[in-house]
C-alpha positions in Angstrom: 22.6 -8.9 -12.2 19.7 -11.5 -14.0 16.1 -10.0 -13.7 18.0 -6.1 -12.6 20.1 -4.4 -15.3 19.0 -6.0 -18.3 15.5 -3.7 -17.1 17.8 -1.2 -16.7 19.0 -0.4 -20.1 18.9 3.6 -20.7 19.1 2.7 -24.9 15.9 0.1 -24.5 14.6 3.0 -22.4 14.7 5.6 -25.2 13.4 3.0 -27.9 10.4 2.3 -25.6 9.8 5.9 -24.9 10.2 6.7 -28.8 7.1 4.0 -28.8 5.2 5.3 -26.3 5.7 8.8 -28.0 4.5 7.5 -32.0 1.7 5.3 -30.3 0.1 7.9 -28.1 -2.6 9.4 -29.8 -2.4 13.1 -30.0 -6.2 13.4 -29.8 -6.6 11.3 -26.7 -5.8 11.9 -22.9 -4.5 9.0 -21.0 -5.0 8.7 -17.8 -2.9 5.5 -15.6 -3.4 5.1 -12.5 -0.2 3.1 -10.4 -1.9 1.7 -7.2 1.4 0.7 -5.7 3.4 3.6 -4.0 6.7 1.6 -5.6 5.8 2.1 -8.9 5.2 5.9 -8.0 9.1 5.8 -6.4 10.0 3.9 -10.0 8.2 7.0 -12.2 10.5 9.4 -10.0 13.6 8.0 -9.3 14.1 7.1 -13.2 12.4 10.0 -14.4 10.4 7.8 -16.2 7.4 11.0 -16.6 9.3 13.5 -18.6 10.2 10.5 -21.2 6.2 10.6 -21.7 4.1 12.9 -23.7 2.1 15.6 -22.6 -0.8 13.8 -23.0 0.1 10.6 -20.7 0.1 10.9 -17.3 0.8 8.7 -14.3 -2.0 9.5 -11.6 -0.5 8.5 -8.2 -2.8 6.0 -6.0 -3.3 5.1 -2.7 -0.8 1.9 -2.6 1.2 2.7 0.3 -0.2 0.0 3.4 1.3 3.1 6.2 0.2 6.0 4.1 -3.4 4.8 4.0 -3.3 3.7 7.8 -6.1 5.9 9.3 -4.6 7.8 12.2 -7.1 6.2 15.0 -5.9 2.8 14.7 -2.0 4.1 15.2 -3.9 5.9 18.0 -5.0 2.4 18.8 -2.0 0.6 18.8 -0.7 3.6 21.0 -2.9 3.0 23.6 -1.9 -0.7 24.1 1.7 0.0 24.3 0.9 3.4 26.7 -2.3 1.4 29.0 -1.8 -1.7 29.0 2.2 -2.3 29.2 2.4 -4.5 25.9 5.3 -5.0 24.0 4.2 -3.8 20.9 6.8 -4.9 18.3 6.0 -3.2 14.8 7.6 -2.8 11.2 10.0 -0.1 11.2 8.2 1.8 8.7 5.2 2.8 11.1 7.7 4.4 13.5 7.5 7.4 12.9 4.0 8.0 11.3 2.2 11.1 12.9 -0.6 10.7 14.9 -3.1 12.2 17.0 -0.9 15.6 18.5 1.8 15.1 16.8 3.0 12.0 18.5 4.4 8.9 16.7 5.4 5.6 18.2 9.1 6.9 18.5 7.8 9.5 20.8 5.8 6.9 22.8 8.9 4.8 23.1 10.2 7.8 24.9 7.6 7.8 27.3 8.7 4.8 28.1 6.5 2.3 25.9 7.9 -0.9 25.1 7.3 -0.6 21.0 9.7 -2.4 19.6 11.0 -2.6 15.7 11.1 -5.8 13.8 11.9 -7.5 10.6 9.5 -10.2 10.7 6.3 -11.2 12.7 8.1 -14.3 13.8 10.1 -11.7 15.8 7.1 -10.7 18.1 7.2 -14.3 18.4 10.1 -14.3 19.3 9.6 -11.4 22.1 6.5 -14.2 23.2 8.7 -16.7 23.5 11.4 -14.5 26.2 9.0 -12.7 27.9 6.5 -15.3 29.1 5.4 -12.6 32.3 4.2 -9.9 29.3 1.9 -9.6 26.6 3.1 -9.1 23.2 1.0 -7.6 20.4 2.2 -7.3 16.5 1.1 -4.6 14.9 0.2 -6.7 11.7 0.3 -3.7 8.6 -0.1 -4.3 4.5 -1.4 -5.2 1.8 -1.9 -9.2 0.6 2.2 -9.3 0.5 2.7 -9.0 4.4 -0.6 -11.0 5.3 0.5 -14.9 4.7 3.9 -14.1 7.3 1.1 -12.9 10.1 -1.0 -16.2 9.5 2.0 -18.4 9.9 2.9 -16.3 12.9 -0.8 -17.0 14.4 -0.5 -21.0 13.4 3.0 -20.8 14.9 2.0 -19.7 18.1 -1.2 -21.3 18.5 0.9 -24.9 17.5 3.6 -23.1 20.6 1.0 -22.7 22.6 1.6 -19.3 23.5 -0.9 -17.4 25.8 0.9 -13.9 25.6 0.8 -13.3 22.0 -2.2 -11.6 19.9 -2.2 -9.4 16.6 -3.4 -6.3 15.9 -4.9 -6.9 12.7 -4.8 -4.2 10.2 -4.3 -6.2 6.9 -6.2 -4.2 3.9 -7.0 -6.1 0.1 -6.0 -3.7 -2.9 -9.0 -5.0 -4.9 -11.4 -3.7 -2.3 -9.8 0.1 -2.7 -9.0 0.4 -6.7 -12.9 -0.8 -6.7 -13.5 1.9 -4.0 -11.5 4.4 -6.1 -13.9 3.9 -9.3 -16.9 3.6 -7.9 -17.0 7.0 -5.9 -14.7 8.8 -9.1 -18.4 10.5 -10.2 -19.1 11.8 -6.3 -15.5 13.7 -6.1 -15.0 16.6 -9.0 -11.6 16.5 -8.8 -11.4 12.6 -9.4 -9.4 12.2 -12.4 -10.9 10.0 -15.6 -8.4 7.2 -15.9 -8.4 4.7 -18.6 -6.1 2.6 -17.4 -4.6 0.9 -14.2 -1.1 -0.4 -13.7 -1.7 -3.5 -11.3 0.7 -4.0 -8.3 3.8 -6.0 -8.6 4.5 -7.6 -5.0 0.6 -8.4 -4.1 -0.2 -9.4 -7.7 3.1 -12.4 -6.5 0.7 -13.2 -4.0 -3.1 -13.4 -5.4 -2.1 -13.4 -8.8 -3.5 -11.4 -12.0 -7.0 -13.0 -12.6 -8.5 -10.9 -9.6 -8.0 -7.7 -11.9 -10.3 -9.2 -14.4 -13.3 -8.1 -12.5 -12.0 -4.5 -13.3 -11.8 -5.2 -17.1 -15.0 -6.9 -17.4 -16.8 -4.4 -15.0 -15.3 -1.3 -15.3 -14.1 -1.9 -19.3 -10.7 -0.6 -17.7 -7.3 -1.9 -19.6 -5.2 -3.0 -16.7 -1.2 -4.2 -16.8 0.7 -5.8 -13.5 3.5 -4.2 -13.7 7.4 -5.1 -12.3 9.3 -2.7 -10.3 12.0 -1.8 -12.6 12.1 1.3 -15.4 11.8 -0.7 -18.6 8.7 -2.7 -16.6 7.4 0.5 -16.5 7.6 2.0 -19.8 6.4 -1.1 -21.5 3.8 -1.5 -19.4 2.3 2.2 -20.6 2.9 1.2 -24.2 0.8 -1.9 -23.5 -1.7 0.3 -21.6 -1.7 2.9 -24.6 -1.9 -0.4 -27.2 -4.9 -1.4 -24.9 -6.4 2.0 -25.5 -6.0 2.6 -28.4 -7.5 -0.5 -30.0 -10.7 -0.4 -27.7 -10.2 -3.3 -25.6 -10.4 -3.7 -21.9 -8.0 -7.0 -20.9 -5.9 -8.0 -18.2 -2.0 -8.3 -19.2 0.7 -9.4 -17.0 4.0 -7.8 -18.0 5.2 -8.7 -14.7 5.7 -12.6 -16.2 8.8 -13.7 -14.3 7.0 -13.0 -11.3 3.5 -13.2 -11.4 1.3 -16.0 -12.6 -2.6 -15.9 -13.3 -3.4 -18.3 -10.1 -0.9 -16.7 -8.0 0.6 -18.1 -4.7 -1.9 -21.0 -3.9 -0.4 -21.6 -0.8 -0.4 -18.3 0.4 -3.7 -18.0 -0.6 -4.8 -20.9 1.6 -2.6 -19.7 3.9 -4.8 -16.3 4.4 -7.7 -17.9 3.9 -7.3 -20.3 6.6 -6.8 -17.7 9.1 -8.2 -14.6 7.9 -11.8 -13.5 6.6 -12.8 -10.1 5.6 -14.1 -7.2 7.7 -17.7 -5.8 7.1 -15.9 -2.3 6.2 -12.5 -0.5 7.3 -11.2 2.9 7.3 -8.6 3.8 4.8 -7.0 7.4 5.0 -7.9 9.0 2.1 -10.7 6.8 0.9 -12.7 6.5 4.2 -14.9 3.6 5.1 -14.4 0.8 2.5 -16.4 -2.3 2.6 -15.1 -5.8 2.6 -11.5 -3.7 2.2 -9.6 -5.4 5.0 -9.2 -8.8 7.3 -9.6 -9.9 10.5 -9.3 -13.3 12.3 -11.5 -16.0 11.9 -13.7 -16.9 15.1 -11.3 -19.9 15.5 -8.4 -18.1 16.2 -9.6 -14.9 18.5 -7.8 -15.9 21.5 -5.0 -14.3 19.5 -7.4 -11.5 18.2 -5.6 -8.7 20.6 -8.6 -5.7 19.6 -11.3 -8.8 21.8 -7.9 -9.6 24.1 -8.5 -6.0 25.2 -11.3 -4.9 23.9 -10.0 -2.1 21.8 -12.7 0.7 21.0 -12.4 2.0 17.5 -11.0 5.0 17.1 -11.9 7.7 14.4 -9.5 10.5 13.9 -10.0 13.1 11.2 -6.5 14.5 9.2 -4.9 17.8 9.5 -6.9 19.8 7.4 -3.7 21.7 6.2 -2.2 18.1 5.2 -3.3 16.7 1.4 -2.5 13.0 2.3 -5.9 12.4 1.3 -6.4 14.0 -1.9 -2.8 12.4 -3.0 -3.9 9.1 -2.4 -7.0 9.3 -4.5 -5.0 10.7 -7.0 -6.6 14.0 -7.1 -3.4 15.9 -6.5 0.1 15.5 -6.8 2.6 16.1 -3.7 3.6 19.4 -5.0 0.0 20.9 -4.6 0.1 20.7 -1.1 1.4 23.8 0.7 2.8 21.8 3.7 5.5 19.5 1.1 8.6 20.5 1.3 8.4 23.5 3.8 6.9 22.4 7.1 6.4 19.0 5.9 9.8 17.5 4.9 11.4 13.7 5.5 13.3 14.9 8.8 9.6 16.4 10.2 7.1 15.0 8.4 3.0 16.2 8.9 1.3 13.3 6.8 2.6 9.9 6.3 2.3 9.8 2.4 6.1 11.4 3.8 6.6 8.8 6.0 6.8 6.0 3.9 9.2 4.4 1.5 6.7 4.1 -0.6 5.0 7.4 -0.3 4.2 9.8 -2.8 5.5 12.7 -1.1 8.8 11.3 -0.3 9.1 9.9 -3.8 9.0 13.5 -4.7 11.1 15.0 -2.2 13.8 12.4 -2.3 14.1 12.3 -6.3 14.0 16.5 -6.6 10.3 16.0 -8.5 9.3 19.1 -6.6 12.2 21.0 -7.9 
């Protein structure tokens, strides 16, 4: 299959882990930080980390949009479904993500909330459209990649005309958190020094790779957008470690058949349009981040559903036994947590860095990295 197996090659594997082996300096630590939780499934499913040397590591970050979902707004979106008889129509990745006492929006459903699972936000529309006598809310979730289908959702339905449709806006912007993530590394002693990041693949489709350049020109940090396949990922350490090595601090797409430097313009627009940022937000893990997530613009609150029914905020600390938060700021790995793989397992998970496709944890469990 084009643009699949030919990344897939186990001999171009060996020759670029050979590289990455010769080029490593023996002297050096390197440190590379993957912000999106597929790349973290990529390092474990292909067993991409014991192909590197001691001396380079992957440092897992927080780019899972449910794993960093603080549990008060789930609370949040709970409450609708449970007070105010909503239909609540979500992604089917929140489903089960624990909440405040255990509870999940599976367990909700079976207290008889109407919280139902959907592929796409023009779904809820959808729901809108056949159930004129209730209120439907979308549980809008993700990075820059899921935020252009919930502005053409909001344009469809103000252009419809529906009065029983709002969003629940919880859109976060990865720049806002991998600046968050360097600028409070000296505050937290277990923050590792990285000198490198490995850019996302899907939102970098979106935005594009020039918004990385603030990190290269600011931080003097070597960062490479990276595809989702094992030989992107290899070569995109070798150009981290080339990056290193010769002292320079640049932005490099290897991700070329995807990504261009402008990205998605019309997406862009799109988002822009509709959407402008948030003073600060809560990110599990990270805590309050500012100018990290969006919200709707004035013009478009009548579908705003947290002024629809005036939603208080809600701020719910984690388990303490649960390491979701040190995992997502890369300051441990899912093995370090007690819970992993005894009480906290795919089937009954504690944290949502389990949760999640794209977790770190159930990158682990599912690939035998804890074994």
């Amino acid at each position: 299959m084009k643009y699949v197996d030919e990344y897939r090659n186990g001999e171009e594997a060996q020759r670029l882990a050979e590289r990455i082996r010769l080029e490593a300096d023996p002297a050096r630590e390197y440190r590379f930080m993957e912000f999106c939780g597929g790349h973290t499934h990529v390092l474990s499913r292909w067993g991409l980390s014991d192909l590197l040397p001691p001396n380079v590591r992957m440092i897992h970050g927080p780019g899972c949009p449910v794993c960093v979902m603080p549990i008060g707004r789930i609370d949040m979106a709970m409450a609708l479904a449970l007070e105010h008889d909503v239909i609540l129509c979500t992604y089917a990745d929140t489903m089960r993500v624990p909440a405040s006492k255990g509870r999940s929006f599976f367990r909700c459903r079976a207290e008889g909330a109407d919280i139902r699972m959907i592929y796409s936000p023009m779904d809820a529309i959808r729901a809108a459209k056949e159930n004129p006598e209730r209120q439907v809310v979308f549980f809008a979730i993700g990075f820059e990649t899921t935020t252009p289908p919930t502005a053409a959702a909001i344009l469809a339905a103000e252009k419809l005309g529906l009065k029983n449709f709002s969003v629940f806006c919880n859109h976060v912007l990865t720049p806002a958190a991998m600046e968050h993530i360097l600028l409070t590394a000296p505050d937290r002693p277990d923050a590792p020094k990285l000198a490198g990041l490995v850019g996302p693949a899907h939102v970098s489709t979106v935005i594009g790779s020039r918004p990385y350049a603030h990190f290269s020109e600011k931080w003097k940090m070597p960062v490479v957008v990276c595809g989702f396949e094992p030989l992107d990922m290899l070569l995109s350490i070798l150009m981290l470690i080339r990056q290193v090595n010769e002292g320079r601090a640049e932005v490099e797409n290897e991700f070329t058949r995807a990504v261009t430097a402008e990205g998605n313009l019309k997406a862009i627009d799109l988002m822009a349009q509709v959407f402008e940022p948030r003073e600060s937000f809560e990110w599990r893990g990270l805590g309050r981040v500012p100018l990290s997530a969006l919200k709707l613009r004035e013009r478009y609150a009548a579908f705003d559903a947290e002024k629809r029914f005036s939603m208080p905020e809600i701020s719910v600390p984690d388990a303490k036994s649960c390491e979701c938060g040190a995992i997502l700021r890369g300051e441990k790995e899912p093995k370090d947590c007690k819970l992993f793989g005894r009480a906290c397992t795919p089937a009954h998970p504690i944290g949502a860095c389990m949760v999640s496709s794209e977790g770190a944890c159930a990158a682990y469990y599912s690939y035998g990295r804890h074994e």
